[in-house]
PAMI-292602 format. One line per 8 residues: number of its first residue (from 1); their letters; for each residue x, y, z of C-alpha. Coordinates in steps of 0.1 Angstrom, whole numbers, plus 5000, padded with zeros to 4 digits. Each point is the difference from the previous one (the first is absolute). Last residue first. Layout:
<pts>
NUM) a) X:Y:Z ~ ...
</pts>
This chain:
<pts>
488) xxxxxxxx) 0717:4587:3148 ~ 5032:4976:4997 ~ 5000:4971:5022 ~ 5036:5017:5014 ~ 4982:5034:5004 ~ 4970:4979:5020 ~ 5027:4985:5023 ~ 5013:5034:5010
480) xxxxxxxx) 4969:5015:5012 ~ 4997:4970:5024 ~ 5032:5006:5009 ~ 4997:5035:5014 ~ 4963:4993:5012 ~ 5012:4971:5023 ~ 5030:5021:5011 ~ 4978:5031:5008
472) xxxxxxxx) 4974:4975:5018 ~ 5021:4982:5016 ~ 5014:5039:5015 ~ 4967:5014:5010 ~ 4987:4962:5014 ~ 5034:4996:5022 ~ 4999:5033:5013 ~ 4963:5001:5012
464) xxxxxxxx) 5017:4968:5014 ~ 5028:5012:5016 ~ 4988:5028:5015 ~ 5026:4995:5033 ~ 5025:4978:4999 ~ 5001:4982:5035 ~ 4962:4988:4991 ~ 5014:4977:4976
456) xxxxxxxx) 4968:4972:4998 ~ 5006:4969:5018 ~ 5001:4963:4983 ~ 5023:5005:4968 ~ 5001:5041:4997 ~ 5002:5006:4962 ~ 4972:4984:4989 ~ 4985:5032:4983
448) xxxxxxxx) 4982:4981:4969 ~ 4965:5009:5006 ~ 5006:5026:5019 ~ 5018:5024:4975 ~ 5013:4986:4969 ~ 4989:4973:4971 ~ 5009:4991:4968 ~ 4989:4980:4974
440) xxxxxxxx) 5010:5007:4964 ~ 5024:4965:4991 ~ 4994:4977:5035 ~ 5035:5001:5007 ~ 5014:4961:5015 ~ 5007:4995:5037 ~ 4984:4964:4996 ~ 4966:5008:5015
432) xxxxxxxx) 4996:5030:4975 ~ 5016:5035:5001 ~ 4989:5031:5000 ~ 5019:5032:4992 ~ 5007:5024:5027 ~ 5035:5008:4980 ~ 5014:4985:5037 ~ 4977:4971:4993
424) xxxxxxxx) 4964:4992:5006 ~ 4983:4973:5024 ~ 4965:5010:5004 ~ 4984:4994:5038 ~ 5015:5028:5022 ~ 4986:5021:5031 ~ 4964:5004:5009 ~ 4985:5025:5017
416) xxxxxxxx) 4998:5026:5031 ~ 5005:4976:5030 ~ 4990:5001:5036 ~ 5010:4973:5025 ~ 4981:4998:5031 ~ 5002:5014:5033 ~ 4973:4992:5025 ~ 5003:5030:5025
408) xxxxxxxx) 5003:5005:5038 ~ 4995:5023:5026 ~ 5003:4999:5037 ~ 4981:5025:5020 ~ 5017:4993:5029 ~ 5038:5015:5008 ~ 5027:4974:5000 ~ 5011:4991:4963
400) xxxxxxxx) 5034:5015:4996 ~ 5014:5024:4973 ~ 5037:4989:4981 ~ 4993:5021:4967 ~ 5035:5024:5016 ~ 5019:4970:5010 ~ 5005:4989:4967 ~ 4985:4964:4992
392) xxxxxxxx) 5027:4973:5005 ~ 4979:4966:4993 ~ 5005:4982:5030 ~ 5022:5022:5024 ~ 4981:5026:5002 ~ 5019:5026:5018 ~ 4985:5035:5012 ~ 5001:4986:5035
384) xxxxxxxx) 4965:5004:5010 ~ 4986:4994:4963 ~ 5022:4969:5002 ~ 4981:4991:5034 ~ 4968:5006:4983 ~ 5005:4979:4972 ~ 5008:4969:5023 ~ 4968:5006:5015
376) xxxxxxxx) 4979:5007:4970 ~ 5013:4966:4988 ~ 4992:4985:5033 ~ 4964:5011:4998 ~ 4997:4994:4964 ~ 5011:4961:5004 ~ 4980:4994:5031 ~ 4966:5016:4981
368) xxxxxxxx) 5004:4986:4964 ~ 4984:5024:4975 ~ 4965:4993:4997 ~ 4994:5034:4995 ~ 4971:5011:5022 ~ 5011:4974:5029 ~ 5036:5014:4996 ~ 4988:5037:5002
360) xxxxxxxx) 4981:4987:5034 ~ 5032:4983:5013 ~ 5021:5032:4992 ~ 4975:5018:5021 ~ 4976:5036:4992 ~ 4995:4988:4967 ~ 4999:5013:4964 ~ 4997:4983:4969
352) xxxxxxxx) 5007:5007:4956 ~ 4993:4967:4980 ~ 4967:4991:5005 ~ 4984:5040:5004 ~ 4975:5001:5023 ~ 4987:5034:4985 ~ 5011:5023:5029 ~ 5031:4981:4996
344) xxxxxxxx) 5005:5016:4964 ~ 4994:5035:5013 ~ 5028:4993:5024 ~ 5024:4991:4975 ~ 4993:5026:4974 ~ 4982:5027:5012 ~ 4987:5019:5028 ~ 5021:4986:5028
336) xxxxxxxx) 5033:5012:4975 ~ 4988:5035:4990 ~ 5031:5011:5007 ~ 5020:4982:4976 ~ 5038:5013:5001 ~ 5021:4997:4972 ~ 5034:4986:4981 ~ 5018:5002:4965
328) xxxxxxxx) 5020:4980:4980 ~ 4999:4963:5016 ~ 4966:4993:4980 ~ 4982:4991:5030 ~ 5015:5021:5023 ~ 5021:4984:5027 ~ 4996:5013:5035 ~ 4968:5019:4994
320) xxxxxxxx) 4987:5030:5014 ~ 5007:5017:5037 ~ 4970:5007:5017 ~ 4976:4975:4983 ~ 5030:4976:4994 ~ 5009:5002:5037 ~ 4969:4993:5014 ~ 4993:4966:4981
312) xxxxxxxx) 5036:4990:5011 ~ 4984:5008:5037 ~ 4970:4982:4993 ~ 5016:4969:4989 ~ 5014:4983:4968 ~ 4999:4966:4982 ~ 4998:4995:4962 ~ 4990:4964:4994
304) xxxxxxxx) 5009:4974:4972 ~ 4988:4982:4970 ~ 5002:4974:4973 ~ 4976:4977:5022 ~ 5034:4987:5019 ~ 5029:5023:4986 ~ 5017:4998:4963 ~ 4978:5030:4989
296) xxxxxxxx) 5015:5022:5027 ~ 5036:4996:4996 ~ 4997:5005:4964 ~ 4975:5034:5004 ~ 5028:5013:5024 ~ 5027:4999:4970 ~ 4979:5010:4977 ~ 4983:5029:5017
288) xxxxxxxx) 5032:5012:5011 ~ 4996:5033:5023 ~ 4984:4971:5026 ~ 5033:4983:5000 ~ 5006:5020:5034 ~ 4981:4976:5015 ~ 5022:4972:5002 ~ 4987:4970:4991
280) xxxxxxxx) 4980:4968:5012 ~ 4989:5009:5035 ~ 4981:4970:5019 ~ 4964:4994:5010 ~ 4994:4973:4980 ~ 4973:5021:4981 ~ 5033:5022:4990 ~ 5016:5030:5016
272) xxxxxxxx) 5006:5033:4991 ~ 5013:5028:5028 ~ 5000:5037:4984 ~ 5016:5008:4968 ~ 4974:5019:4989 ~ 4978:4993:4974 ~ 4969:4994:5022 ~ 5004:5028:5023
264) xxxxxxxx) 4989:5028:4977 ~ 5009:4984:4964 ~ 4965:4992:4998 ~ 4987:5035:5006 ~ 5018:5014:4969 ~ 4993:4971:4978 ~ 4961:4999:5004 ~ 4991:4964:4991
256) xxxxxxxx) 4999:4992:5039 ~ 4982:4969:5005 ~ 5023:4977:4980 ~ 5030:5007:5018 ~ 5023:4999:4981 ~ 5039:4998:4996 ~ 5021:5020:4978 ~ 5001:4993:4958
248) xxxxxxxx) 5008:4965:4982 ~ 5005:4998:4968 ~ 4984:4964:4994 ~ 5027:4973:4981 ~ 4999:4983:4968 ~ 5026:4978:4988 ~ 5004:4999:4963 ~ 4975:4989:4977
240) xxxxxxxx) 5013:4989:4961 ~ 4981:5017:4973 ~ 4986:4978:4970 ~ 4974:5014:4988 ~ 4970:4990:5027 ~ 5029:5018:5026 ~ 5000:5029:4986 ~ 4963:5002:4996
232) xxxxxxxx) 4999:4987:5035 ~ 5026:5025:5018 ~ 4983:5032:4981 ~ 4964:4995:5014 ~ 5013:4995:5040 ~ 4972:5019:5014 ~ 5016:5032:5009 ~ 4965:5018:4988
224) xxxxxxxx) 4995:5018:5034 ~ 5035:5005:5019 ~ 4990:4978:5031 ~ 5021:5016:5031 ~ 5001:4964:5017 ~ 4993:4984:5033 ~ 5017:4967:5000 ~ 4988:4968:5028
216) xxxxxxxx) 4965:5000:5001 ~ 4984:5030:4978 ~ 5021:4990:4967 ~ 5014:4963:5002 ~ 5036:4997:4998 ~ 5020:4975:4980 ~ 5014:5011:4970 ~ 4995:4983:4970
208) xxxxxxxx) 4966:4990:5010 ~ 4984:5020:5026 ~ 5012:5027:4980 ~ 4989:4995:4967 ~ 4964:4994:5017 ~ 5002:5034:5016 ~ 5004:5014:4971 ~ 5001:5038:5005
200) xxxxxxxx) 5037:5003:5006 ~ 5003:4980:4967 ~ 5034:5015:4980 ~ 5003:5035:4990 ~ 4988:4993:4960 ~ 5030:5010:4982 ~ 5002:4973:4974 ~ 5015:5014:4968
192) xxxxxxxx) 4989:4986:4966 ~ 5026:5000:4970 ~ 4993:4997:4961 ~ 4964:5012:5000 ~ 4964:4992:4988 ~ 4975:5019:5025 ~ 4972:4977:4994 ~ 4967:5015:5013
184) xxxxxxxx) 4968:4986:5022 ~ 4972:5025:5002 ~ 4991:5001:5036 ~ 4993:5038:4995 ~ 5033:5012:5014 ~ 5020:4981:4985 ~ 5008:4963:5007 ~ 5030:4986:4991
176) xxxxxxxx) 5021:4972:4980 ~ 5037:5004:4995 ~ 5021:4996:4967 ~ 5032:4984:4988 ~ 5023:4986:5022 ~ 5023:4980:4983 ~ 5004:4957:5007 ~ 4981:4997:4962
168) xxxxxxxx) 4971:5020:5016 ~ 4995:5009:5033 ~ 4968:5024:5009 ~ 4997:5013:5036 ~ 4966:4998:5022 ~ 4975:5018:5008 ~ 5010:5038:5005 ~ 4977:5026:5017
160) xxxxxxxx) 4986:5030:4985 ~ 4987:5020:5024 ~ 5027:5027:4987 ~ 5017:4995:4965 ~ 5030:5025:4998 ~ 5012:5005:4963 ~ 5041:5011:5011 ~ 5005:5036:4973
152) xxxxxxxx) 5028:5007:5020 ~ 4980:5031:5012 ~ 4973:4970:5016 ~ 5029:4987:5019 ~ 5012:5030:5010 ~ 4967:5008:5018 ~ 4995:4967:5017 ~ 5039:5004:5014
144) xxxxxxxx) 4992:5034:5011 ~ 4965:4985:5012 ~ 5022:4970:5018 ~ 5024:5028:5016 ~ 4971:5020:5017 ~ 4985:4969:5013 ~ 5027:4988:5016 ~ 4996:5010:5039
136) xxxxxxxx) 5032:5017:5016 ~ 4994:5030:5008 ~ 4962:5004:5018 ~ 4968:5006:4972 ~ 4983:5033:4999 ~ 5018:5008:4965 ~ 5008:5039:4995 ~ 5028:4985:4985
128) xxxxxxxx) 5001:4965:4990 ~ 5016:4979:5031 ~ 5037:4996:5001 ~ 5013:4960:4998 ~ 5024:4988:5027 ~ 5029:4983:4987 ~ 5008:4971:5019 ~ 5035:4997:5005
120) xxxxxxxx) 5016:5009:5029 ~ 5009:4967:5015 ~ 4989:4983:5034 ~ 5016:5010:5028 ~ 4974:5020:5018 ~ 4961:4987:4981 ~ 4987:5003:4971 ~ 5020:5025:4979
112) xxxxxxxx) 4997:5028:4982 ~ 5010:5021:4971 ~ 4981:5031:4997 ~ 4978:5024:4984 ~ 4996:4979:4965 ~ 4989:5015:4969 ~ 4983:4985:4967 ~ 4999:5022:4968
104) xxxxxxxx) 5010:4979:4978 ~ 5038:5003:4999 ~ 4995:4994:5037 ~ 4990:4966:4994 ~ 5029:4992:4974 ~ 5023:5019:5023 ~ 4989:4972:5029 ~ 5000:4969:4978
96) xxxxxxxx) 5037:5008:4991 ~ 5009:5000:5035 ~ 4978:4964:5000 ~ 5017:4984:4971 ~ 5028:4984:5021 ~ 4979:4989:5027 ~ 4978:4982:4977 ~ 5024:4982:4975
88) xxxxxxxx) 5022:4990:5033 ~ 4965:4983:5018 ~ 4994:4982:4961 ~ 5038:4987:4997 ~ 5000:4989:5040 ~ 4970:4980:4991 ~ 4986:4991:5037 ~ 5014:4973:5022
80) xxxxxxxx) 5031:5023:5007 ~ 4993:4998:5039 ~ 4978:5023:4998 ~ 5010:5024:5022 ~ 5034:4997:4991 ~ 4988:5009:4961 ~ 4980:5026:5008 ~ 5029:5017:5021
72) xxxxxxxx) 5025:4991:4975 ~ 4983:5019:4972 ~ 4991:5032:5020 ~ 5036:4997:5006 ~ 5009:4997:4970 ~ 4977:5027:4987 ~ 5012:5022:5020 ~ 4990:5015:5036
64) xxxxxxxx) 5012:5036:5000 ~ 4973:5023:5014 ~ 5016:5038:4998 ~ 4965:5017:4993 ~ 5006:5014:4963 ~ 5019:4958:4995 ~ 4968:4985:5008 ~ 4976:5024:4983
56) xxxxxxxx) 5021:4996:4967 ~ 4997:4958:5007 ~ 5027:4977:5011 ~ 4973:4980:5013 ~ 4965:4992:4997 ~ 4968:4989:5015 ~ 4964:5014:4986 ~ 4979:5022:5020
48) xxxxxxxx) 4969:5000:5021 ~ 4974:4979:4986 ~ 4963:5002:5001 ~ 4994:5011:4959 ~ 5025:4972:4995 ~ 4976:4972:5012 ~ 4982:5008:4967 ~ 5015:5023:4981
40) xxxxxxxx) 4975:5004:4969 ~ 4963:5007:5002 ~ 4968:4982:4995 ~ 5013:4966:5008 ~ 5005:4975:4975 ~ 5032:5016:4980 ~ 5010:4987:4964 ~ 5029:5024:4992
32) xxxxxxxx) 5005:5002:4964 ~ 5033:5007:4985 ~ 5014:5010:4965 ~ 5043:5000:5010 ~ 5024:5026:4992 ~ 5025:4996:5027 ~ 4980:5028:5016 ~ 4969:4981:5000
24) xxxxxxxx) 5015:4963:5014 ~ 5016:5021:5029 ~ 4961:5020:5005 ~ 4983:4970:4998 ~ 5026:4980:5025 ~ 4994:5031:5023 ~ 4965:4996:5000 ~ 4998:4966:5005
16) xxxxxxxx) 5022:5000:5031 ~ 4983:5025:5022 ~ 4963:4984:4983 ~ 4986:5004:4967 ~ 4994:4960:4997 ~ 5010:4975:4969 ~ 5023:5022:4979 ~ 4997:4985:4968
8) xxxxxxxx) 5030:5015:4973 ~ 5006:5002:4963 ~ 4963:5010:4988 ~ 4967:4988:4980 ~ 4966:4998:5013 ~ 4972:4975:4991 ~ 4962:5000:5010 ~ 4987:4965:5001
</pts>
């Protein structure tokens, strides 16, 4: 077996991997990066920006959230079951985590939010110039990252994939791979860091530690690769789980894959109701893909029904959308009848209808007939008198359902990957099943981001591009110091 020597593991070249590398590197650290793909970033290559606060961008635009308040709103929304030590290391190191990135090379156009009243802080990255590619997506900053890596002098192993960890005497002290060949290779170490973006792409892992079932009841963004790898190594030395939830994005409709035409109509905060018949939320939750994914999922057959007429239809050709998708900026579609929603009915779609009667559209969706016709009664009047006095929704997303065609769409729960499954520390070290430091195991980004107890933190936007940047800096800081206090 071949045999390579260093200080540091890095087990995947993702957001997170890469910026433990290039911490453990500049602390003066030998690392190899054992990546199975063919190129580094991963899911960070699609991403828009990391969260922060208190940053240099922050304070040039006048946008004063602290870090205690940053602090206080994760932890309230939580309910403090998360480590409060671990979500104050973070939010604390993120400002940092910004000059560190521009230091490199990395710019960022803006700071954002998701939706109106939800905090400034995600720090939208610039595109390369002369790039092709819209603000905002992250592959410029993961090949500045790949790049100062590989300046640091960081031995990057792609299609190389890592087997399993090596413990010895209760240390870590090696990691088996494959290269590139299918040559299998000891990398003999004194710290391995798991940064393998969770199992997005496991539907198995799912199913079992989460619940959902892919193409039935969750329709995910699968990230290619996300297949769980770092969670059992760590695990099959010693890693305690932690609880394990899906990151949920907006709902889908399993038809339309095209994002632009889905949002059209079906992510607006038109009329929703359930099999039953009945409404379930209000609609203006749309702009909050966790928040309206939760009060979906828990519905009969994990699903519910988007409900508009041809008047509603009318006005978003002429006028645009109500709520855009990503509650930053809006448009018109105008080539609505030949796309998108229509196009999908010309194909019999099963989860988008149209009918010229409610009790036709119930017939199509087996939603219950004398329960959706009052409901769309009672709706009606509130649209009438700008009041609704069940769930409150503003009086401006208040449109009735009178005018035949009516139009409806399955909505289910759409998800991007997996969140949690290694219990670590504030220092991002591991820890066993009785809270006690694995000595040279650590792990940061996805895999160990269980920071959000049973709901993901969409109020703080970029949080978890945030999360894997910053756990990865603090896993590569101390990981760099625990091979100085081995001795080299």
């Amino acid at each position: 077996m071949k045999q390579l020597e260093t200080d540091v593991v890095v087990i995947a070249g993702g957001t997170a991997g890469l910026a433990t590398a290039i911490a453990a590197a500049e602390g003066g650290a030998r690392v190899i990066i054992f990546e199975k793909a063919s190129t580094t970033g991963g899911a960070g290559n699609m991403a828009f920006g990391p969260f922060a606060v208190e940053s240099r961008l922050q304070r040039l635009k006048q946008i004063d959230i602290t870090r205690e308040e940053a602090f206080k709103i994760h932890m309230d929304y939580t309910h403090w079951r998360v480590d409060a030590l671990l979500v104050k290391a973070f939010i604390d190191k993120s400002a940092g985590t910004i000059d560190w990135l521009e230091h490199m090379g990395v710019e960022f156009y803006d700071v954002s939010c998701h939706n109106p009243g939800f905090p400034f802080t995600w720090h939208i990255i610039k595109a390369a110039a002369g790039s092709t590619e819209q603000p905002g997506l992250g592959s410029n900053m993961i090949k500045i990252m790949t790049d100062r890596a590989k300046q640091l002098g960081v031995k990057l192993l792609l299609r190389s994939p890592a087997q399993r960890i090596i413990k010895e005497d209760g240390r870590i002290a090696g990691v088996i791979a494959e290269d590139d060949v299918g040559e299998e290779l000891r990398a003999n170490t004194k710290c391995a860091i798991v940064a393998t973006g969770g199992f997005g792409d496991n539907p198995a892992m799912v199913k079992k530690y989460i619940g959902y079932e892919y193409e039935r009841d969750l329709f995910a963004t699968r990230i290619p690769g996300l297949t769980g790898d770092g969670l059992r190594m760590a695990w099959e030395v010693g890693a305690a789980p932690t609880e394990m939830i899906m990151h949920l994005t907006p709902l889908r409709v399993p038809e339309l894959d095209d994002f632009a035409l889905e949002s059209f109509s079906f992510r607006q905060p038109n009329l929703i109701v359930n099999m039953v018949g009945e409404r379930f939320m209000n609609e203006e939750i749309m702009g909050n893909p966790t928040f309206v994914a939760n009060a979906v999922s828990i519905q009969k057959k994990n699903c519910g029904f988007i409900i508009f007429d041809e008047t509603t239809r009318r006005h978003y050709e002429e006028k645009g959308l109500d709520i855009p998708p990503d509650g930053v900026a809006t448009f018109a579609n105008p080539d609505f009848k030949e796309t998108g929603p229509m196009q999908a009915l010309d194909r019999r779609s099963e989860n988008i209808f149209a009918a010229n009667s409610l009790k036709e559209l119930s017939e199509k969706t087996g939603i219950n007939y004398g329960n959706l016709k009052n409901t769309i009664a009672v709706y009606n009047r509130a649209c009438d008198t700008g009041r609704d006095d069940l769930f409150h929704k503003k009086a401006k997303y208040l449109r009735p359902i009178r005018e035949p065609r009516f139009y409806a769409g399955r909505l289910f729960p759409g998800a991007i990957g997996s969140l949690g499954g290694i219990k670590i520390n504030h220092r991002t070290e591991v820890l066993n099943k009785k809270d006690e430091i694995i000595p040279g195991l650590y792990a940061a980004g996805t895999d160990a981001n269980a920071l959000y107890g049973d709901s993901y933190a969409f109020i703080l936007p970029g949080n978890t591009l945030g999360f894997a940047l910053n756990s990865g800096r603090i896993a590569g800081e101390n990981a760099a110091e625990y091979v100085k206090s081995l001795g080299q």
